[in-house]
C-alpha positions in Angstrom: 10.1 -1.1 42.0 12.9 -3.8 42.3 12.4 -6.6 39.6 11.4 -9.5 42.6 9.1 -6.9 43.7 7.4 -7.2 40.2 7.5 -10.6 40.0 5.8 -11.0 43.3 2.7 -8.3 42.1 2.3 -8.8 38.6 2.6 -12.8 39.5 0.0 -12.3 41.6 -2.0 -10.9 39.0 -1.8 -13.0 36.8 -3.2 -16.2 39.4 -6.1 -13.9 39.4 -6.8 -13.5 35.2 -5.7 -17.0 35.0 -8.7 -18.0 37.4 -10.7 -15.8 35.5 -9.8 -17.1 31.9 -10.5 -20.7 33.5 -14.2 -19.1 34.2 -14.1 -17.4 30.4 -13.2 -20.2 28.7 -16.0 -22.7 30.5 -18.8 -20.4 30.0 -18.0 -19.3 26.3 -18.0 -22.8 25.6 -21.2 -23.2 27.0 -22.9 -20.3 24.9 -20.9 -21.1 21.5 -21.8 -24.3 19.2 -19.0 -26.9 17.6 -18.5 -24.0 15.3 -18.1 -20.8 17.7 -21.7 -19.5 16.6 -23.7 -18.2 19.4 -26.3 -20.9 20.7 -29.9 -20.4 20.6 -30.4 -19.5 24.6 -33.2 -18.5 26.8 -32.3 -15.1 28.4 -32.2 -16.7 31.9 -29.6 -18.9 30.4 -27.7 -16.4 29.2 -27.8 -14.1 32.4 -26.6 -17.4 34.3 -23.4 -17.9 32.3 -22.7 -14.2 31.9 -19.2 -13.9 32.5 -19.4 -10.6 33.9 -22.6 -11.0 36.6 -22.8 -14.4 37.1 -21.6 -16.1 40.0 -19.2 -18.7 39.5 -20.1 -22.3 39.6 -18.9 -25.9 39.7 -18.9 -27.1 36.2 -20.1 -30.6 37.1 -22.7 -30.2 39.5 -23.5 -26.2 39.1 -23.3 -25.7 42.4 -22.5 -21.7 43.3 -19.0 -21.9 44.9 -18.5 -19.2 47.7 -14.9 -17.4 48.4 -13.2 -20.4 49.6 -13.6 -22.3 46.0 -12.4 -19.7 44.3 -8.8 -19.4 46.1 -6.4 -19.9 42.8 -4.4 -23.0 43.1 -4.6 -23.0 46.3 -8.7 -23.9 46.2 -8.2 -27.0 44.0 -5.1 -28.8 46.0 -7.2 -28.3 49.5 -10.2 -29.7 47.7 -7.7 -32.5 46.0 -9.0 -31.1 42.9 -12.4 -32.4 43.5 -16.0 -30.4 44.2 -16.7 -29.7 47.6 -20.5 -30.2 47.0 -20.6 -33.2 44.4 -17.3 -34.5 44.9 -16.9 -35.0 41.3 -13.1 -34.1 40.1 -12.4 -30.8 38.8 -9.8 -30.6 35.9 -6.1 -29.9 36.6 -6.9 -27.4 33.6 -8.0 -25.0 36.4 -5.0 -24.6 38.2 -2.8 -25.1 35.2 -4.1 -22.1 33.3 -3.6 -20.1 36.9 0.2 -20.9 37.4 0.4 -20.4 33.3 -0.6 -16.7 33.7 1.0 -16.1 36.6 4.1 -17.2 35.1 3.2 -14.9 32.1 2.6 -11.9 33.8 5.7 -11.9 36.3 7.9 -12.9 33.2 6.4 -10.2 31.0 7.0 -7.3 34.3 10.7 -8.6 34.8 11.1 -8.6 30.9 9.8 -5.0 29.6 11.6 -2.4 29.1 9.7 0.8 30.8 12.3 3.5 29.7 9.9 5.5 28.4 6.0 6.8 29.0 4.7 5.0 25.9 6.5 1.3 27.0 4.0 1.9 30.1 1.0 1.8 28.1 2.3 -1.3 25.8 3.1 -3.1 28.7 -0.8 -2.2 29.9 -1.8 -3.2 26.5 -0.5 -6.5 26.1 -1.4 -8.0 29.6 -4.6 -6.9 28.7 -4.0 -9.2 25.3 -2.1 -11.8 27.1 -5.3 -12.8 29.0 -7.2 -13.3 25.9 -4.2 -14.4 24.4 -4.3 -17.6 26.7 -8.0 -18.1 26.6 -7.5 -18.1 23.3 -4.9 -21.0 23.2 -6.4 -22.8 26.0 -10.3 -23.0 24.3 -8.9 -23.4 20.7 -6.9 -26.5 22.5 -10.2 -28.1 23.8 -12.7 -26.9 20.9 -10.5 -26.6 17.7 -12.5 -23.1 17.3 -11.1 -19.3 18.0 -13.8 -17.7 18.7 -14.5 -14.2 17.4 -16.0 -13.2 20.8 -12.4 -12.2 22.1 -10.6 -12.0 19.2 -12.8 -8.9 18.4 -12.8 -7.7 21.1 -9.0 -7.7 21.4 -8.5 -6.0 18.4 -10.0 -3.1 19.7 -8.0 -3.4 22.7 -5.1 -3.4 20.6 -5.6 -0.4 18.3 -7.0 1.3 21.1 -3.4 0.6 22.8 -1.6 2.0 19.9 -3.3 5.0 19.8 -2.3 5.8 23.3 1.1 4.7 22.7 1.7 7.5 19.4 -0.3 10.0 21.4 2.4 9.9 24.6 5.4 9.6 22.1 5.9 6.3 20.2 7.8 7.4 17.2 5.6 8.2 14.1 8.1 5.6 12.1 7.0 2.9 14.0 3.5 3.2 12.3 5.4 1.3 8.8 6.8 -1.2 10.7 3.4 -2.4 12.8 1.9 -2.4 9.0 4.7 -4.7 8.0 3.9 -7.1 10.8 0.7 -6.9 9.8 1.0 -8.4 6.4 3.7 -11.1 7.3 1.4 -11.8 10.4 -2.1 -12.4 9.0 -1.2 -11.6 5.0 0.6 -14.4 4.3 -2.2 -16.4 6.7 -4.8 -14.8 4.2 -3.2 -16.0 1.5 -2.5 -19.4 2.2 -6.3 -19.4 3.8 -7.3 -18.4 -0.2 -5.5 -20.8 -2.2 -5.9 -23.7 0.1 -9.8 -22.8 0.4 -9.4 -23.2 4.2 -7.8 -26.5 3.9 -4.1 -25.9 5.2 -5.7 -23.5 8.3 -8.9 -22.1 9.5 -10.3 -18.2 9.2 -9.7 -18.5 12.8 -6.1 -18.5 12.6 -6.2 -15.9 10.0 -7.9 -13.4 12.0 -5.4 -14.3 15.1 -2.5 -13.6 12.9 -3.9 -10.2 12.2 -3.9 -9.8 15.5 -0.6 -10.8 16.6 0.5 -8.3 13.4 -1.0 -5.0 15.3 1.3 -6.8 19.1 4.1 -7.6 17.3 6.8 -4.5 16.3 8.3 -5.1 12.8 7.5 -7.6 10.3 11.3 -9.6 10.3 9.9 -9.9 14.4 6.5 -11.5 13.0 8.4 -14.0 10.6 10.2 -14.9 14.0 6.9 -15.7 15.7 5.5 -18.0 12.2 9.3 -19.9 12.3 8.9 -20.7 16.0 4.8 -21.2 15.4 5.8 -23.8 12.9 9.1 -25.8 14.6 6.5 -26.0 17.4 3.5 -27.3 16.1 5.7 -29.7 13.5 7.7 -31.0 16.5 3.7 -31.4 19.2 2.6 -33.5 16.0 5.6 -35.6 15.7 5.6 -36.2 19.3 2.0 -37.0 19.4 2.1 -39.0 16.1 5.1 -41.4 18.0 3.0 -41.7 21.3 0.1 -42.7 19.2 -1.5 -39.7 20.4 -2.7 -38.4 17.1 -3.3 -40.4 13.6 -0.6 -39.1 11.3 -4.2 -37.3 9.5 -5.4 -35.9 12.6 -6.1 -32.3 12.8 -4.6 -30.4 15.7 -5.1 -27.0 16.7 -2.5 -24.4 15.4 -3.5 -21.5 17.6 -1.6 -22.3 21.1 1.2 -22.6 18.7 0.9 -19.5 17.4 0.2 -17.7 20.5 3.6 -19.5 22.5 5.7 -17.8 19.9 4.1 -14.6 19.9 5.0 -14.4 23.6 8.1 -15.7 22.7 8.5 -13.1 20.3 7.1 -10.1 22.4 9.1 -11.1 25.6 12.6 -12.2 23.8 12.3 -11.4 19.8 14.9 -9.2 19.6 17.4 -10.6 21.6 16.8 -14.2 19.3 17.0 -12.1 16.5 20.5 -10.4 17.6 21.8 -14.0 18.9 20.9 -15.3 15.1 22.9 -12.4 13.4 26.2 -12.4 15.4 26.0 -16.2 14.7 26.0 -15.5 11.2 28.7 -12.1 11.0 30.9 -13.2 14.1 30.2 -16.9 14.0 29.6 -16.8 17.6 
C-alpha cells in the first residue's frame, strides 16, 4: 500500500471516529454531572443516549437525524451548519473534531513504521487510543472533567495491545522501558497530585498520564511529551491571558495539552529527540 493510498483510507477513517467521538462526547456529557459522576437516570433515558444503540440525534431539538445528517463534514456545510428540522445552529465542534481525526489517522498511517508484525498491532492499538484520546481532549476542553468512562476503558485497550505486541515478538526489553514511561508519565503526576493536594492538577490528569506511560516507549520519550505538554499549555494561557480570554487565575484544562504532545511524541518523538542531540554533539 503506497503512502497516498494510506492517507486516502485511514483519512477516511478517521472522518468516521471523528463523527463518532462528536456523538461520544455529547451523550457522555449528558449522562455525567459537573464532576464526571454518573447522573441519576431513568432506564428509558439511558437506553436513549446509549452510545452504542441509540440513534443519533440533533442536540438542540432531539430530532432523529436519518443518513443524510450524518455525512461527516460534508452534512454540516450543506445544512450551513444548522438543523434541518429546527433550524437551530449546530456547532463547528462537529465538523472540527471530524477533519481533526481524519488528519490524525492519515498522519499516524503515513508516519508508522510497519517493519515488523508487532508494529501492526501498535499501530491497531493506538488508533483505537487515538479516538479516545481526542474525546478525551475535546470533552475535558468543554467540561474541565476526564472522565473515567474512557479512560478505563482505554487502559484495558492498551494493556491488552501490549500483550499482543510481546506475544508476536516485541522484544522482552522493551517491558523496562514501558515501566519507565510509566513512572515519568503519571509518577511524577502522582506526586505532584499528593503534595499539592489536587491543587496544581486534577486525579484526572493523573490517571491520563498513566495512561499515556503504557502508549508511550521509554521514559526520556514521556519527559518529551510533559516538556511539550507544558511549553503548550504555558504559551494557550499567555495567549488567552493577552486576549483577555482568561483571568490571569483562571483554571484551564491541561488534558488537550497533554494529549497534543503525546501524539506529538508517538508520531515524531524520536526524531525531536535525535534533532535535539546532534544539536548538542554536532551543533547542527
Amino acid at each position: 500500500m503506497n503512502d497516498l493510498t494510506k492517507i486516502v483510507i485511514f483519512g477516511f477513517l478517521g472522518l468516521v471516529f471523528g463523527s463518532f467521538i462528536n456523538a461520544l462526547v455529547w451523550r457522555l456529557n449528558q449522562v455525567l454531572d459537573k464532576n464526571g459522576d454518573p447522573k441519576k437516570l431513568s432506564a428509558k433515558k439511558k437506553k436513549e443516549l446509549s452510545v452504542v444503540t441509540a440513534r443519533s440525534m440533533c442536540p438542540n431539538c432531539k430530532h432523529t437525524l436519518s443518513s443524510l445528517d450524518l455525512v461527516p463534514v460534508f452534512s454540516w456545510l450543506f445544512l450551513k451548519g444548522k438543523c434541518r428540522y429546527c433550524k437551530k445552529p449546530i456547532s463547528a465542534q462537529y465538523p472540527l473534531v471530524e477533519l481533526i481525526t481524519a488528519g490524525l489517522f492519515a498522519l499516524s498511517a503515513y508516519a508508522w513504521n510497519f517493519d515488523q508484525t508487532w508494529m501492526v498491532a501498535s499501530f491497531i492499538t493506538w488508533l483505537i487510543c487515538l479516538v479516545g484520546l481526542v474525546a478525551l481532549a475535546v470533552y475535558d476542553a468543554k467540561t474541565m472533567v476526564l472522565p473515567d468512562k474512557i479512560i478505563f476503558k482505554l487502559y484495558l485497550v492498551a494493556i491488552a495491545g501490549l500483550i499482543i505486541e510481546f506475544l508476536l515478538g516485541r522484544p522482552s526489553a522493551d517491558i523496562l522501558q514501558i515501566a519507565g514511561s510509566v513512572f515519568v508519565s503519571g509518577g511524577i503526576f502522582y506526586i505532584l497530585y499528593q503534595v499539592s493536594q489536587g491543587k496544581w492538577l486534577g486525579g484526572g490528569d493523573v490517571k491520563l498520564g498513566l495512561l499515556i506511560g503504557l502508549l508511550l516507549p521509554n521514559a526520556l520519550q514521556a519527559a518529551l511529551m510533559l516538556f511539550l505538554a507544558s511549553i503548550l499549555g504555558t504559551i494557550t494561557s499567555i495567549l488567552l491571558s493577552v486576549n483577555k480570554k482568561i483571568e490571569r487565575s483562571s483554571k484551564i484544562a491541561f488534558g488537550p495539552f497533554l494529549i497534543a504532545s503525546t501524539i506529538i511524541v508517538v508520531l515524531y518523538g524520536q526524531s525531536i529527540i535525535d534533532w535535539y542531540l546532534n544539536i548538542i554533539v554536532y551543533g547542527v
